[in-house]
C-alpha positions in Angstrom: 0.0 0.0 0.0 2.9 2.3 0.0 3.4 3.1 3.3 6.2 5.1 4.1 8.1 4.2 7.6 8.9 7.0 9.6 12.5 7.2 10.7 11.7 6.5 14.3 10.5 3.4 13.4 14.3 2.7 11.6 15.9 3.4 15.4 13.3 1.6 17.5 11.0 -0.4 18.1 8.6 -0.5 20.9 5.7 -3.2 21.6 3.2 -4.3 22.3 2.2 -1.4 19.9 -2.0 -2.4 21.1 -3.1 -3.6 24.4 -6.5 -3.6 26.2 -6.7 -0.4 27.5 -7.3 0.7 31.9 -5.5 -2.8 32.6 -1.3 -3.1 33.2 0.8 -3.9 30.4 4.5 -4.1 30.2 6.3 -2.0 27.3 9.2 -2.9 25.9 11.2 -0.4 23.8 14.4 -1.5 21.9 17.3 0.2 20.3 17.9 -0.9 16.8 21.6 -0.1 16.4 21.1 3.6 16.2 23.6 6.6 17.4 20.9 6.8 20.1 21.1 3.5 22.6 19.9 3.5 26.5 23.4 3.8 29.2 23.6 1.0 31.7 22.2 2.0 35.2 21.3 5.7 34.2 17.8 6.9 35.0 15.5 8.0 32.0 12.0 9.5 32.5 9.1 8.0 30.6 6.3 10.7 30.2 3.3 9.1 28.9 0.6 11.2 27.2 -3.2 10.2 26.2 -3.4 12.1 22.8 -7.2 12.9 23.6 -7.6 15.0 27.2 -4.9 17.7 26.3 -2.2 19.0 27.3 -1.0 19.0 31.7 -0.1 22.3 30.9 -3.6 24.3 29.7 -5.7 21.3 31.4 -4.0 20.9 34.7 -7.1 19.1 36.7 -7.7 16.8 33.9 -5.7 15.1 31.6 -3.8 12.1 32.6 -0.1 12.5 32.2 2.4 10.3 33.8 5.8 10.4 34.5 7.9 7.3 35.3 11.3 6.5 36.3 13.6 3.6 34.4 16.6 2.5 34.5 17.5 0.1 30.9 17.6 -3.6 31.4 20.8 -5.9 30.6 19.8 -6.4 27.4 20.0 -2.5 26.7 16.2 -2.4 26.3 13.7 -0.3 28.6 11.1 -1.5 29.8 7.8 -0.4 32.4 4.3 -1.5 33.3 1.5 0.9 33.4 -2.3 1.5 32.9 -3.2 3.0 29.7 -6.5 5.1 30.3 -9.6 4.5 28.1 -9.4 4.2 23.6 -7.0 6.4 22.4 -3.7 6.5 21.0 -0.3 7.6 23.6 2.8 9.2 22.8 5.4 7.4 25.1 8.5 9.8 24.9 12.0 8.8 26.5 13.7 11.9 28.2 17.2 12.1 29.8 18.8 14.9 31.4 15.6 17.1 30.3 16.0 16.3 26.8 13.2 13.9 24.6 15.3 11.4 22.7 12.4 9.7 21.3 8.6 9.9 20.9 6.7 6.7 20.2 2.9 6.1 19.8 1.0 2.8 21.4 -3.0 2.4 21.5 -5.3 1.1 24.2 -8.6 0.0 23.2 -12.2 -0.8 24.5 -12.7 -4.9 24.7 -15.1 -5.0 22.0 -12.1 -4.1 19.7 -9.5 -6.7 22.0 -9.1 -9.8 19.9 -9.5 -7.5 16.5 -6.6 -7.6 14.1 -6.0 -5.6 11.3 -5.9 -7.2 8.0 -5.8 -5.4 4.9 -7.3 -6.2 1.8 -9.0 -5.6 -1.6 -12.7 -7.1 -2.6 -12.9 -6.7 -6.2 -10.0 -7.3 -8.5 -9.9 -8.1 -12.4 -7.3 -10.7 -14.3 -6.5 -12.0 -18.0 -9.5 -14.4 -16.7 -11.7 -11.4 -18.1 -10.5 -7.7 -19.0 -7.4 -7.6 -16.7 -4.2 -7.8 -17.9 -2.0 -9.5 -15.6 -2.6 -13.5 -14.8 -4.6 -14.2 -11.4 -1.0 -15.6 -9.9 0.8 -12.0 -10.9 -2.0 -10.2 -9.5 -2.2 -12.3 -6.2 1.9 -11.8 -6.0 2.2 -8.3 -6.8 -0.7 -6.8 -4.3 1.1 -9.7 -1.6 4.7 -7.6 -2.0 1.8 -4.2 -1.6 1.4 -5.5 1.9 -2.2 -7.1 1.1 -3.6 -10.0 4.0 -6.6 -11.2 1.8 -8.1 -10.2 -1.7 -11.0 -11.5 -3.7 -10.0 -12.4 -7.7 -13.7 -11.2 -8.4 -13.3 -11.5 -13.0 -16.6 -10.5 -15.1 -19.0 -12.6 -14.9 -16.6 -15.7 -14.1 -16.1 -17.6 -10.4 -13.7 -20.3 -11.7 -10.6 -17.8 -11.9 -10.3 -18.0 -8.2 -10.7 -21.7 -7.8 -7.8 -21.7 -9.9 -6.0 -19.3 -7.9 -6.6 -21.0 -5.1 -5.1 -24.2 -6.5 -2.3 -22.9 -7.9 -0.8 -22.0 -3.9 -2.7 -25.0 -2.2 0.7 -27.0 -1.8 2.4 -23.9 -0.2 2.4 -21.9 2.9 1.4 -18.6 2.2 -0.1 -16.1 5.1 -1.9 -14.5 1.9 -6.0 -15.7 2.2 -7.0 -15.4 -1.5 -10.7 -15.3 -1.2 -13.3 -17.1 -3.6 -15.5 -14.3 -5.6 -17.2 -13.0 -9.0 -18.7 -9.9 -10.3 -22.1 -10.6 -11.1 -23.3 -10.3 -14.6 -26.7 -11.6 -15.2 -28.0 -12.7 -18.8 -29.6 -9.8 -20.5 -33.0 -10.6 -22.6 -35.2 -8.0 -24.3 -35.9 -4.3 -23.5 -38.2 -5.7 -20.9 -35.1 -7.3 -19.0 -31.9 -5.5 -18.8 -29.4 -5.1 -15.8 -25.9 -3.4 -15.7 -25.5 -3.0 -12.4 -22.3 -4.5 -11.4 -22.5 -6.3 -8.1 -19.4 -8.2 -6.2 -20.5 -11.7 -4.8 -17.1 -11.9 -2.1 -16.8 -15.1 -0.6 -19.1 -16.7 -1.9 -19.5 -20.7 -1.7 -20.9 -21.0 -5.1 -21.3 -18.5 -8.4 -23.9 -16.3 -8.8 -23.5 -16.1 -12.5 -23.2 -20.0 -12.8 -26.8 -20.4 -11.8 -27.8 -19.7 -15.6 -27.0 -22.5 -17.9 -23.9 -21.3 -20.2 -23.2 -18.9 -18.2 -19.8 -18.4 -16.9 -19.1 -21.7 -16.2 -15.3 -23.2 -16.9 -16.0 -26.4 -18.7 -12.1 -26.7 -18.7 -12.1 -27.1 -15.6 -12.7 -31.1 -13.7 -12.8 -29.0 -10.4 -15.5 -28.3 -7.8 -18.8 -27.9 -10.2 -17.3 -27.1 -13.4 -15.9 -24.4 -11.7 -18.6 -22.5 -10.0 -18.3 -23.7 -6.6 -15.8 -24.1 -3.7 -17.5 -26.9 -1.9 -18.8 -29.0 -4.6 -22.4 -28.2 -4.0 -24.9 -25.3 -5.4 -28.0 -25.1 -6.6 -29.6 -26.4 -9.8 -28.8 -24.4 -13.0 -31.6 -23.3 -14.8 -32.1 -21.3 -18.6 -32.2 -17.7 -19.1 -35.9 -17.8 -19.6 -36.7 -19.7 -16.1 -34.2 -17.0 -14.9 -36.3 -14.1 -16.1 -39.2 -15.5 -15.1 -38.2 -15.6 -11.8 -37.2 -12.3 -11.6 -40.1 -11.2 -13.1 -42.2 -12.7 -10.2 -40.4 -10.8 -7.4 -40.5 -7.7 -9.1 -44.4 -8.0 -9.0 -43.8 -8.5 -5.1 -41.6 -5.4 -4.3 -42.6 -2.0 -3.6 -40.5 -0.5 -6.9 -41.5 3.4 -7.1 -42.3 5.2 -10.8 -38.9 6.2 -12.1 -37.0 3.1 -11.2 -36.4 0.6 -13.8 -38.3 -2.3 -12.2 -36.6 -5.1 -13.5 -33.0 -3.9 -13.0 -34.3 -3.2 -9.1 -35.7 -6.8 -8.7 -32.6 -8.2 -10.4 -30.4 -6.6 -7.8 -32.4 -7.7 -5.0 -32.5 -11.0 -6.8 -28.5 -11.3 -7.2 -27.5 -9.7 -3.5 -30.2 -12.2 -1.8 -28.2 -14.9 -3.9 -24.9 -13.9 -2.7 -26.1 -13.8 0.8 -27.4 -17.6 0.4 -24.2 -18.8 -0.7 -23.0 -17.2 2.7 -21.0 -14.6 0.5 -20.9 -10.3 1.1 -23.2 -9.2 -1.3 -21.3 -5.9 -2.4 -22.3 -2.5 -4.5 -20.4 -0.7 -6.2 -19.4 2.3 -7.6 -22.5 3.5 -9.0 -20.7 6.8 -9.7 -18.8 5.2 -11.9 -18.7 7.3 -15.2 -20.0 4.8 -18.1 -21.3 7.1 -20.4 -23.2 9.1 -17.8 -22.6 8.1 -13.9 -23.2 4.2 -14.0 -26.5 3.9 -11.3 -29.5 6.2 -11.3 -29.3 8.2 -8.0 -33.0 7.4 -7.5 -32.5 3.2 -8.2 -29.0 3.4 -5.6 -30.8 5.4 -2.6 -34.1 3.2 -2.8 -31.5 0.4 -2.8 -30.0 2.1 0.7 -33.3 2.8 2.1 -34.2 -0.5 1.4 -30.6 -2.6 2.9 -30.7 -5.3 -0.1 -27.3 -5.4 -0.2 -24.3 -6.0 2.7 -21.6 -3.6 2.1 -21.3 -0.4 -0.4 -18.0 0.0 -1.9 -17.2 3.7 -1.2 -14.1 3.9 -2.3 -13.4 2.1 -5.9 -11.2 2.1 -8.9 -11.1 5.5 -10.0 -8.9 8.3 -9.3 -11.6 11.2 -10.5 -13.4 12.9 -7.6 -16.6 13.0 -9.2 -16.4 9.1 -8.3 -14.6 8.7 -5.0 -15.5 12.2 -3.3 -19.3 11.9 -4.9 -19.4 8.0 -3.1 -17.7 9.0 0.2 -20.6 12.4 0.7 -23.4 9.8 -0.4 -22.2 7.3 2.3 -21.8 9.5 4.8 -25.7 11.7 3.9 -26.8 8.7 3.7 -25.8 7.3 7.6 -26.7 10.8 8.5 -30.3 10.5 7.0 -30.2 7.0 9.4 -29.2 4.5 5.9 -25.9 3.7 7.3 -24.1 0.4 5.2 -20.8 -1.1 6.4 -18.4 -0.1 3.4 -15.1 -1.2 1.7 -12.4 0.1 -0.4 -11.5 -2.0 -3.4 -9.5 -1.3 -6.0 -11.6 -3.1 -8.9 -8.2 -3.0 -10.6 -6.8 -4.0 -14.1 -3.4 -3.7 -14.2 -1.9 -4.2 -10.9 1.4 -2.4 -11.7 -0.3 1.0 -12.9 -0.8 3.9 -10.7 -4.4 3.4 -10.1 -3.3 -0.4 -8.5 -2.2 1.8 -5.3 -5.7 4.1 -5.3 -7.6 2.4 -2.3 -8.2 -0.7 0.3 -10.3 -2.0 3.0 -8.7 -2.6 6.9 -11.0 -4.9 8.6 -11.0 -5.9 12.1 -11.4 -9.4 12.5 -10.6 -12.1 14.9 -8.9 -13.7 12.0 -7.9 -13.5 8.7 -10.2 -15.9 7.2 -13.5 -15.6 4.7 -16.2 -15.9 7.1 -14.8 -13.6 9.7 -14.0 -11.0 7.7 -17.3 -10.9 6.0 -19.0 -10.8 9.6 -16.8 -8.3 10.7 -17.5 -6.1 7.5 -20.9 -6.8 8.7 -20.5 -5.8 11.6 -19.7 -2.6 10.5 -15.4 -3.1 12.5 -14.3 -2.3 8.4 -13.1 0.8 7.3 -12.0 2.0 3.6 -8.4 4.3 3.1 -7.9 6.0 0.0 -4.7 6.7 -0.7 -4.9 8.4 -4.2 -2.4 11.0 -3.4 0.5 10.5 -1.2 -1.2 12.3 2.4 -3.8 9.1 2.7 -7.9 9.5 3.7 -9.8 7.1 6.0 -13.4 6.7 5.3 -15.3 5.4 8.4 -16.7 6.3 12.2 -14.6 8.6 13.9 -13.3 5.7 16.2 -12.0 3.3 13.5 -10.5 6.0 11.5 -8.5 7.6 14.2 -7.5 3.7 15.1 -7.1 3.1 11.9 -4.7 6.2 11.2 -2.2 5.1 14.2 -2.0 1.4 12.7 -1.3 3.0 9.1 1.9 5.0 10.5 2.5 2.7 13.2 2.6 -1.2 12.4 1.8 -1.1 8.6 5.4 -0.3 7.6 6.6 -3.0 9.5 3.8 -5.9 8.0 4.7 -4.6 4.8 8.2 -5.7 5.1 7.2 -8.9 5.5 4.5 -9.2 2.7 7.1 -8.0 -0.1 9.4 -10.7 0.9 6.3 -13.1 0.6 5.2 -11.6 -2.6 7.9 -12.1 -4.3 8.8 -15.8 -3.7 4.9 -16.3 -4.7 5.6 -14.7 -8.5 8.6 -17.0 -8.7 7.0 -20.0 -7.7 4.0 -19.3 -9.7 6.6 -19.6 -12.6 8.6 -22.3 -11.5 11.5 -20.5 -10.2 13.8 -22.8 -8.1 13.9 -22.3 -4.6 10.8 -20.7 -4.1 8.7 -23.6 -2.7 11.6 -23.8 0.1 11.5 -19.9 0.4 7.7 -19.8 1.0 8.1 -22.9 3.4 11.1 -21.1 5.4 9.0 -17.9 5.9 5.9 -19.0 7.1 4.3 -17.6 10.2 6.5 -14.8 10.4 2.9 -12.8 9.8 1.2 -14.5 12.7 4.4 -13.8 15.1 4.1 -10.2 13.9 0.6 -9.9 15.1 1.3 -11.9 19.0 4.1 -9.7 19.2 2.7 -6.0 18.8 -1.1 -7.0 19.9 -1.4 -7.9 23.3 -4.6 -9.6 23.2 
């Protein structure tokens, strides 16, 4: 994601970095081999400050300072207990003689966030497998070596390309969780029966599009379902006509005001209610996308808010204009202000995942793991926020709460994941080619994302 490490975090390191917060925890902080390391038996001050109840010096009576008293330990590092009050972020600064060496930052959190890691990721992402143009492995590799925990291969129309993804890295060890998914493209059929409305089944357990006989199915493929299910089970298949009729019938059922298209309406409602019975996150996105004129009639996408058909709304999407970001991210948050709040995502819906617009956007979610069904109940759960980073000073789209935790993480422990994921990354391209080596590379390195985590997160 292009985080850039701030020189502190060259000199030292300090965890954990995130600990429960009004209950003891040691710190440890550690020289790295800097012109700056802690003198044996000489007495440094640790000043502790909450970031959010100001300043001892213009709110003497309330904020919550603390001062403590450390010598270093034999192994050169420094290390205390204390209390960290209530959710917020801390500077801990080192002072000696009078004079701040170094300022670090830790965060203490509420316990409904305890047990929450961070993993970042991308929902809806395009390969040679439709209109992209670098192979599902490449794409996996390169957005790995980004810093990326989990990512959806969502192609047009077509499951199977992340079945095959999948596949590809089964006999390795990678910390990477490449999630099953599709962008939903239903048959079209007279004037009477048109949708466009693009719509990201993530996570899924069986295609959406693969319901309709010749539809999207991979009949290359001896897999799970001809390729259109991760379990080996869905549901029947049926023609394009049975398919229309179907959504014909619900249409008649649903409230659909004058100036709506009623059948595109019903066929979303149709497709997201799909997603949601194959236990996927039934996803919308970017209807300010410019296709011709901006992709989704405001009218259709705010009945479709009022209404809650689908799980998460992707605020942040593959575009760099602002008339499609900016326009999304003021419709989200009217919307929640007019009571329609959604959990949302950032996704790239990239291409080309070497151009600049590969970079533009992502999703952190909070999850007790980094695995498909607890991420999409976290995203659910509204603990999922979206960071556009379009320019080099980055934006966080979410509650105030998430963002600001969101923010310290992105400074704070991102450089140091992404360190990790590059090396990962890499040995993934070359073993998706058959370099030598890279089977024993991937195999030597695992875990080293999982140690990251119990080291810095004291949960």
């Amino acid at each position: 994601m292009g985080f850039v490490k701030s020189v502190t975090l060259h000199y030292f390191d300090i965890f954990p970095k995130v600990f429960p917060a009004d209950k003891e925890v040691e710190i440890t902080i550690k020289p790295l081999g800097s012109r700056i390391s802690f003198v044996a038996d000489t007495e440094y001050t640790i000043e502790l400050c909450p970031m959010n109840e100001g300043c001892t010096r213009d709110y003497p009576h309330v904020s919550r300072w603390a001062h403590k008293t450390v010598k270093p330990c034999e192994d050169g590092c420094i290390r205390f207990k204390h209390a960290f009050p209530d959710e917020q972020e801390h500077f801990v600064r080192v002072i000696l003689d009078g004079k701040e060496l170094v300022e670090l930052s830790v965060y203490s959190l509420h316990e409904d966030l305890c047990g929450r890691y961070p993993f970042i990721g991308d929902l809806h992402m395009h390969s040679t497998c439709s209109d992209g143009r670098q192979a599902p492995a490449v794409v996996a590799s390169n957005y790995r070596r980004k810093g990326y925990d989990f990512m959806a291969l969502t192609d047009h129309g077509r499951y199977y390309p992340s079945l095959r993804l999948k596949e590809l890295f089964k006999d390795v060890p990678i910390e990477l969780n490449l999630v099953e998914g599709e962008e939903v493209h239903m048959p079209k059929g007279d004037e009477w029966h048109i949708n466009d409305v693009h719509i990201v089944n993530f996570g899924g357990e069986w295609s959406v599009n693969g319901l309709i006989k010749g539809e999207a199915n991979d009949t290359e493929t001896d897999g799970a379902m001809n390729g259109r299910s991760m379990t080996g089970v869905a549901p029947e298949q049926m023609s394009k006509e049975e398919f229309f009729a179907e959504v014909d019938a619900l249409k008649d059922t649903l409230d659909i005001p004058d100036g709506i298209e009623k059948y595109t309406y019903a066929c979303c409602v149709y497709i997201f209610d799909k997603i949601r019975q194959a236990n996927g996150l039934a996803i919308f996105p970017h209807p300010y996308w410019r296709n011709n004129v901006n992709h989704v009639p405001e009218k259709m996408w705010k009945l479709m808010f009022k209404n809650r058909i689908f799980d998460a709304f992707e605020v942040l999407g593959g575009e760099r204009e602002f008339n499609h970001n900016g326009y999304q991210t003021a419709a989200w948050y009217e919307q929640w202000a007019n009571g329609n709040r959604m959990p949302i995502v950032g996704s790239t819906d990239t291409h080309d995942s070497i151009n600049p617009k590969a970079d533009i956007c992502c999703t952190m979610v909070f999850s007790p793991e980094n695995e498909r069904t607890a991420l999409i109940q976290s995203i659910k759960d509204y603990y999922s926020v979206a960071i556009d980073t379009i320019s080099a000073e980055y934006r966080i789209v979410g509650d105030l709460r998430l963002t600001q935790y969101a923010s310290f993480l992105y400074e704070n422990f991102f450089p140091l994941h992404d360190e990790l994921c590059y090396e990962e990354g890499r040995a993934m391209k070359d073993y998706a080619f058959g370099e030598p080596g890279a089977k024993e590379i991937l195999c030597l390195i695992s875990g080293r994302m999982k140690a990251q985590r119990e080291k810095y997160f004291a949960f």
